[in-house]
Rosetta silent file (secondary structure, phi, psi, omega in degrees, C-alpha in Angstrom):
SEQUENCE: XXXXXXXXXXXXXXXXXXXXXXXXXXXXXXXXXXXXXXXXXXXXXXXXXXXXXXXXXXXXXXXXXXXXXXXXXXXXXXXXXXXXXXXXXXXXXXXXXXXXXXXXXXXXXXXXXXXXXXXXXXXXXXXXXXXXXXXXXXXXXXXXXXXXXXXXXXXXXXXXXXXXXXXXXXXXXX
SCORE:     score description
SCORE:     0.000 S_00000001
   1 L     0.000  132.744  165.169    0.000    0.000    0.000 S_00000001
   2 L   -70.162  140.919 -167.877    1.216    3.520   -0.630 S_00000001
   3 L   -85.587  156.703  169.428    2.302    5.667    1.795 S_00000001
   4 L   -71.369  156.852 -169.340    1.196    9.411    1.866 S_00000001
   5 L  -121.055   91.736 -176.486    3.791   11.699    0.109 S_00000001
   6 L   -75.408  104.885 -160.311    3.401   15.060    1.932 S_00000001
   7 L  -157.518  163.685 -169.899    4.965   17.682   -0.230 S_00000001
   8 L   -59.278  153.405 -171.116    4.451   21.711   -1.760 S_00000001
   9 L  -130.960  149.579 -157.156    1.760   20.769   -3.979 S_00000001
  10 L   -96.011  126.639  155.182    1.352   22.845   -7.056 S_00000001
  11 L  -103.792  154.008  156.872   -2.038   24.811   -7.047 S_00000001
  12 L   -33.929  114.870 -178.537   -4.397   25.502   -9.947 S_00000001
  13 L  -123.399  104.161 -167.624   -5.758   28.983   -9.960 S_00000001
  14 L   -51.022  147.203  167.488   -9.864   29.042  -10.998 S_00000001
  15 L   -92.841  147.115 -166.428  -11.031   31.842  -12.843 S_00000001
  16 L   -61.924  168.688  177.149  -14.104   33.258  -10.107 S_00000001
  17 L  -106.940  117.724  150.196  -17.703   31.716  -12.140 S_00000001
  18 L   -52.375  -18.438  174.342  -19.721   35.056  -13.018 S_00000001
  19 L  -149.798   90.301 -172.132  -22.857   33.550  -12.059 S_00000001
  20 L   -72.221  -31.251  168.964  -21.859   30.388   -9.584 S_00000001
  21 L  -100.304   37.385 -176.100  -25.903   29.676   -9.690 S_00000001
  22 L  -164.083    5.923  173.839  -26.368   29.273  -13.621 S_00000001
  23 L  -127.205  145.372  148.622  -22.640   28.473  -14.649 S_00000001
  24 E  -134.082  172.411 -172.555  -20.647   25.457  -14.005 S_00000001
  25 E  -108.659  131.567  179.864  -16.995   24.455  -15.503 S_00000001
  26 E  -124.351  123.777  176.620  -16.390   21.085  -17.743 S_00000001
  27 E   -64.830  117.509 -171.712  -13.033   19.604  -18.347 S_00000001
  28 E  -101.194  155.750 -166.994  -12.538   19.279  -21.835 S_00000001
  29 L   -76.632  130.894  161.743   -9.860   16.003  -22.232 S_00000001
  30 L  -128.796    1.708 -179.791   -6.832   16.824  -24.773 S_00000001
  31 L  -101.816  163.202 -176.732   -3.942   14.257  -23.955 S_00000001
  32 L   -61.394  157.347  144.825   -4.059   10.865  -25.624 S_00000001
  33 L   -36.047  151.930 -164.735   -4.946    7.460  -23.767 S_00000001
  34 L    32.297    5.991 -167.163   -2.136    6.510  -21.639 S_00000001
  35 L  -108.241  156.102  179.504   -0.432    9.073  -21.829 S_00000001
  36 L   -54.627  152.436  164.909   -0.218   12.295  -18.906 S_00000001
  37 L   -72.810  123.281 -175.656   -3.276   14.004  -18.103 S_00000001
  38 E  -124.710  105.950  131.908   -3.656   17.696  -19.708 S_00000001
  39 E   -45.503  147.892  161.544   -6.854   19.116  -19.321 S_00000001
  40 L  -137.261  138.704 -172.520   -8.603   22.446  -20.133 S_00000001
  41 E  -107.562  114.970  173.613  -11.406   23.852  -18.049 S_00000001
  42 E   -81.321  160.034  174.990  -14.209   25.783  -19.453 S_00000001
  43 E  -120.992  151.555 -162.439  -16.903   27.587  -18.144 S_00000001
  44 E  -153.527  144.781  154.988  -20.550   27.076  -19.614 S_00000001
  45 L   -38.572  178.347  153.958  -24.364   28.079  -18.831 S_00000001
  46 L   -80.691  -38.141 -155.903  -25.925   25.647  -17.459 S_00000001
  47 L   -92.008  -48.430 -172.434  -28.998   25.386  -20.485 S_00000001
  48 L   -65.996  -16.022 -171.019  -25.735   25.952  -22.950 S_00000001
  49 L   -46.082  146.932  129.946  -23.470   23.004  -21.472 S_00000001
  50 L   -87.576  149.225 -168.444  -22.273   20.736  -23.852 S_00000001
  51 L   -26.143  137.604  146.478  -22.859   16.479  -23.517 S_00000001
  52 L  -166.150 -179.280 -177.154  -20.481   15.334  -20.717 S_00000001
  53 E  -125.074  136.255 -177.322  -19.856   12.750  -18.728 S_00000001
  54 E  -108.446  125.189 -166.888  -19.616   13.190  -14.685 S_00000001
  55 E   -97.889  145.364  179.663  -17.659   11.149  -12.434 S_00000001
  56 E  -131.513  154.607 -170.271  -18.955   10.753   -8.842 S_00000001
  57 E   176.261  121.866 -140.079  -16.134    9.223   -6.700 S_00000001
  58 L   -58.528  128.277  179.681  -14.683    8.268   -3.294 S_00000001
  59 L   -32.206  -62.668  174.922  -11.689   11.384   -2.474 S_00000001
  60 L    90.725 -143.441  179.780   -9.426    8.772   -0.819 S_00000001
  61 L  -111.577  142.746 -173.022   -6.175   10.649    1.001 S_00000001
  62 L   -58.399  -33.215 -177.932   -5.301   13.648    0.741 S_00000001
  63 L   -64.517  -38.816 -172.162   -1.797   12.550    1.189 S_00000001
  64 L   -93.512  143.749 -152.173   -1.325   10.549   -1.836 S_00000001
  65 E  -147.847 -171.248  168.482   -1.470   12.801   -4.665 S_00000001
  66 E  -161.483  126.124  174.655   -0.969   12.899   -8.633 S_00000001
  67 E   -79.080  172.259 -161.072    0.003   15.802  -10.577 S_00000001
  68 E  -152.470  154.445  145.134   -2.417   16.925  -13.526 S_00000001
  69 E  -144.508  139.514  176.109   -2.084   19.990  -15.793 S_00000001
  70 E   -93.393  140.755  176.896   -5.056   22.205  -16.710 S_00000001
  71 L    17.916   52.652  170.632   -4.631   24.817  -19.408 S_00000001
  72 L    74.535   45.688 -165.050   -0.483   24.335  -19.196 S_00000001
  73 E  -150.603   80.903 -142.586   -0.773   24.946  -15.393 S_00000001
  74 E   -83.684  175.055 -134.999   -0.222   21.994  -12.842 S_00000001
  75 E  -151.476  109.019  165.474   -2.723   21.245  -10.832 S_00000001
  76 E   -76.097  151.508 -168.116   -2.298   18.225   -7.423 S_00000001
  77 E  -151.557  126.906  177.204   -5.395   15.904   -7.394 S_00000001
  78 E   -56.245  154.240  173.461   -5.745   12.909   -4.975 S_00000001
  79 H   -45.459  -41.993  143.560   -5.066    9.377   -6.343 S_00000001
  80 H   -52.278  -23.087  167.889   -8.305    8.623   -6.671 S_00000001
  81 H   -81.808  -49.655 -138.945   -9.339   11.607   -8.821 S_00000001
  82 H   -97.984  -63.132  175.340   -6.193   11.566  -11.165 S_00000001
  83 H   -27.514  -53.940 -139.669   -7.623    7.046  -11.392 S_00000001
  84 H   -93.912  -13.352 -169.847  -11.097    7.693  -12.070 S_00000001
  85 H  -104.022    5.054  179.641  -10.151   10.815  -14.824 S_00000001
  86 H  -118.883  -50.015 -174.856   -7.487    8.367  -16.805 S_00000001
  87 H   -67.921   -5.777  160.449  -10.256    5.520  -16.733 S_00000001
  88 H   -55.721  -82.399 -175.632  -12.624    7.489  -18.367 S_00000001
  89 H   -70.809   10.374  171.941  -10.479    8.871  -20.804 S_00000001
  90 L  -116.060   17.328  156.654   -8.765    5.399  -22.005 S_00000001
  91 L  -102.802  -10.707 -171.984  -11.939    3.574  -21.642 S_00000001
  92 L  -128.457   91.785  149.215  -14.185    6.222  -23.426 S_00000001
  93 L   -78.503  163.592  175.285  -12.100    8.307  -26.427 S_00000001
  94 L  -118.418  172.213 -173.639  -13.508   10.273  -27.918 S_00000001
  95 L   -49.167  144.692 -176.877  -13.975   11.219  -31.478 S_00000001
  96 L   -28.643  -57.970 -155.781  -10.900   12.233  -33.790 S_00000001
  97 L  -101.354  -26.523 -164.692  -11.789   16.220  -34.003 S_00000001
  98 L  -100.516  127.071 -172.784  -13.772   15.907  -30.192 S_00000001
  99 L   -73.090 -176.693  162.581  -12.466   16.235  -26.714 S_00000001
 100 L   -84.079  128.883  152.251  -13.894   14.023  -23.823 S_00000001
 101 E   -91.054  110.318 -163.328  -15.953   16.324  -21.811 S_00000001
 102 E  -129.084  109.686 -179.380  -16.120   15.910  -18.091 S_00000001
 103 E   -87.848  129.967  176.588  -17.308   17.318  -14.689 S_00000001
 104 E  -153.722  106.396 -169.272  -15.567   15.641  -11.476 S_00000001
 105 H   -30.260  -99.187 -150.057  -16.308   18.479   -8.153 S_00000001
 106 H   -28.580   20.639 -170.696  -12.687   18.308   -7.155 S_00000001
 107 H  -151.980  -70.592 -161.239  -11.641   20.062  -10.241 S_00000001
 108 H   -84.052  -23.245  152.855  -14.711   21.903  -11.878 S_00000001
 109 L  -102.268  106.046 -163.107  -15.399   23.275   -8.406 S_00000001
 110 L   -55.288  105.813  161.152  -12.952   25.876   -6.783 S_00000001
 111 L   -62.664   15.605 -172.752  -12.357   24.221   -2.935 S_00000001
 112 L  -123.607   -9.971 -168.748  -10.771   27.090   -2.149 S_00000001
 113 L  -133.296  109.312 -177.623  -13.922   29.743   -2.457 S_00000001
 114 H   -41.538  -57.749 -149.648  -16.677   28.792    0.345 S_00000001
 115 H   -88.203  -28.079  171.229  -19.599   31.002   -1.650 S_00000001
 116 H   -76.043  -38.470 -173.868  -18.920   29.186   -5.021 S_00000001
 117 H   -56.967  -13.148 -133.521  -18.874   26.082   -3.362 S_00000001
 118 H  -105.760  -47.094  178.089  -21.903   26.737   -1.373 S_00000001
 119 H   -63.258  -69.151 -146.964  -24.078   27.221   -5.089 S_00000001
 120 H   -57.621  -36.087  166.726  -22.037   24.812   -6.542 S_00000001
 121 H   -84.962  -27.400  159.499  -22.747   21.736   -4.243 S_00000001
 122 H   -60.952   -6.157  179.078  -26.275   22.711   -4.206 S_00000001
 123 L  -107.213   -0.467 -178.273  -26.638   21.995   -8.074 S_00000001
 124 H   -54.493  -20.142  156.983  -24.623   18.769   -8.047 S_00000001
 125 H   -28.336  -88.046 -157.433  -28.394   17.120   -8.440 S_00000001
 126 H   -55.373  -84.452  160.786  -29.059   18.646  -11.296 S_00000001
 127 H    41.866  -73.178 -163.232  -25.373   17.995  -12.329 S_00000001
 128 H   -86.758  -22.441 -154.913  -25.631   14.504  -12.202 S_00000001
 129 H  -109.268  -38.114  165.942  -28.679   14.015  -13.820 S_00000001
 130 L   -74.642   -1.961  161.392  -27.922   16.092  -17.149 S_00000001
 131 L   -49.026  142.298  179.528  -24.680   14.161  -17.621 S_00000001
 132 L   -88.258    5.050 -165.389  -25.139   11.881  -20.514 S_00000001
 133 L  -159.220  121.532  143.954  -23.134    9.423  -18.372 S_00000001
 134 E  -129.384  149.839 -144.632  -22.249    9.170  -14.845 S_00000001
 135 E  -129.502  103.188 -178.514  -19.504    7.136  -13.839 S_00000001
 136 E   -68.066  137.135  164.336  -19.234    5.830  -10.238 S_00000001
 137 E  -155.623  142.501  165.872  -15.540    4.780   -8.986 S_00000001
 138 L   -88.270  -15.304 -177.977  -14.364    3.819   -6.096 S_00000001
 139 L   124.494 -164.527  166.985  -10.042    3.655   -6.580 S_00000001
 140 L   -85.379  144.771 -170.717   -8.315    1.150   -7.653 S_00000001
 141 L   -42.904  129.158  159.659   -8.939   -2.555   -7.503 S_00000001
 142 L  -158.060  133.612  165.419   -7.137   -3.554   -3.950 S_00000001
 143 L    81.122 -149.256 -145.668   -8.179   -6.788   -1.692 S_00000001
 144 L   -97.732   -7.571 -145.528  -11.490   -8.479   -2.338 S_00000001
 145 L   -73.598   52.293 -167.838  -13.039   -4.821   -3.902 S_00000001
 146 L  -136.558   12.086 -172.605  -13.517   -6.464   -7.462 S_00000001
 147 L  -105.348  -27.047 -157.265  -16.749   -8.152   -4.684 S_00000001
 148 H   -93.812  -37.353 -166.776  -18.531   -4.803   -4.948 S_00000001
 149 H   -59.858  -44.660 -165.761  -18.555   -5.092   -9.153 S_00000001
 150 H   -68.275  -53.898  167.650  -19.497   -8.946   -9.265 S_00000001
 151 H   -25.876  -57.183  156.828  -22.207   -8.102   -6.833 S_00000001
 152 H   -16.704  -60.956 -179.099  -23.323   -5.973   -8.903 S_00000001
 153 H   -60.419  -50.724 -164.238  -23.681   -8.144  -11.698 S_00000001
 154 H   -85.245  -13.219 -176.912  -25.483  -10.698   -9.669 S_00000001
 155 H   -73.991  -48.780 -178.777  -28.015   -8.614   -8.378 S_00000001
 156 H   -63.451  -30.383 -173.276  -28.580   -6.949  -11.825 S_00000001
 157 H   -92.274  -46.885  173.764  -28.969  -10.547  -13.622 S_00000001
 158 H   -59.902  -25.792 -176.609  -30.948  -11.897  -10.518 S_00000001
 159 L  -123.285   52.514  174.851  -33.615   -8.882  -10.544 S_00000001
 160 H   -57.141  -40.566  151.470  -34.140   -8.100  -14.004 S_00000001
 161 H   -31.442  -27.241 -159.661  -37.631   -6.578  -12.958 S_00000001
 162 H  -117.302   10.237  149.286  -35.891   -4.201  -11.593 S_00000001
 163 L   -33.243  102.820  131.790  -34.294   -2.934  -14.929 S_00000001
 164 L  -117.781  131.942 -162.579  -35.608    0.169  -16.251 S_00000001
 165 H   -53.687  -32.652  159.556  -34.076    1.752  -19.218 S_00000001
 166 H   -72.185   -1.364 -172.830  -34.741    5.282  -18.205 S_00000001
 167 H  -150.915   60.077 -157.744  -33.239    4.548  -14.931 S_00000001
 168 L  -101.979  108.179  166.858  -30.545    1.954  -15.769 S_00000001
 169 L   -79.738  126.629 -146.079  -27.445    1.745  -14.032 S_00000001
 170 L  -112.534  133.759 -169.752  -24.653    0.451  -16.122 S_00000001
 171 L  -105.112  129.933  177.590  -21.946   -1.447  -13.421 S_00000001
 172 L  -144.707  156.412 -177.210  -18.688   -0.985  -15.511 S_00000001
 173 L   -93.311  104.127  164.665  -14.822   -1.920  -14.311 S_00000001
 174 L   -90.298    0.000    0.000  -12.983    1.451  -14.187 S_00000001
């Protein structure tokens, strides 16, 4: 298991949201699969967003970290954030001319300013539910947790009643 690496950590600096209760910010993807992550963050309407996909996802420690860079600018992200943003983009690419578009709070919402945060967590509903995708993750596979997916599975195959397509959860291995 990795240890925490406690060290200056480079920050990111958000441009403020002119309207924090009718804009949010979407990561558009621009490095390849496997390759580091380089991100650019946009800001959008809410009615104006374009299709993304939104990751919901456990923090993990603060200590263990990964660097990222947003618009040439590095950016520290927990282990778990930097995981769940590479399994996206090498499990989803996107088209030749199109980035991957993505909302994940720890990024698209500035942690460092209380009154954006304060709009910002109140709209993660809404959020979530116009994502054309949202994508649960938990970290990386460690121990038995590859128990929570197959569960999944069997529950979903055992209860087929309780399929519905408008409200279909898709259990995928990130």
């Amino acid at each position: 298991m990795r240890q925490p690496v406690y060290k200056h950590q480079p920050v990111y600096k958000h441009q403020p949201l002119a309207d924090p209760a009718g804009q949010i910010r979407l990561i558009e993807v621009t490095s390849k699969p496997h390759q580091p992550l380089e991100l650019s963050l946009r800001t959008h309407q809410i009615p104006q967003a374009p299709d993304y996909y939104a990751i919901s996802y456990t923090w993990g420690d603060s200590g263990l970290t990964e660097e990222i860079t947003i618009d040439g600018q590095p950016m520290t992200v927990t282990e778990n954030c930097h995981y769940a943003l590479m399994q996206v983009r090498d499990r989803y690419p996107s088209p030749p001319r199109n980035a991957i578009i993505i909302w994940i709070d720890s990024i698209c919402i500035n942690q460092g300013d209380n009154y954006e945060k304060s709009y910002q967590v109140a709209m993660m509903g809404d959020i979530y539910t116009k994502a054309s995708k949202v994508f649960s993750c938990v970290g990386p596979h460690r121990d038995n947790s590859q128990m929570i997916r197959n569960t999944l599975d069997s529950i979903k195959k055992l209860s087929p009643n309780l399929y519905r397509p408008s409200r279909a959860i898709s259990v995928v291995r990130l």
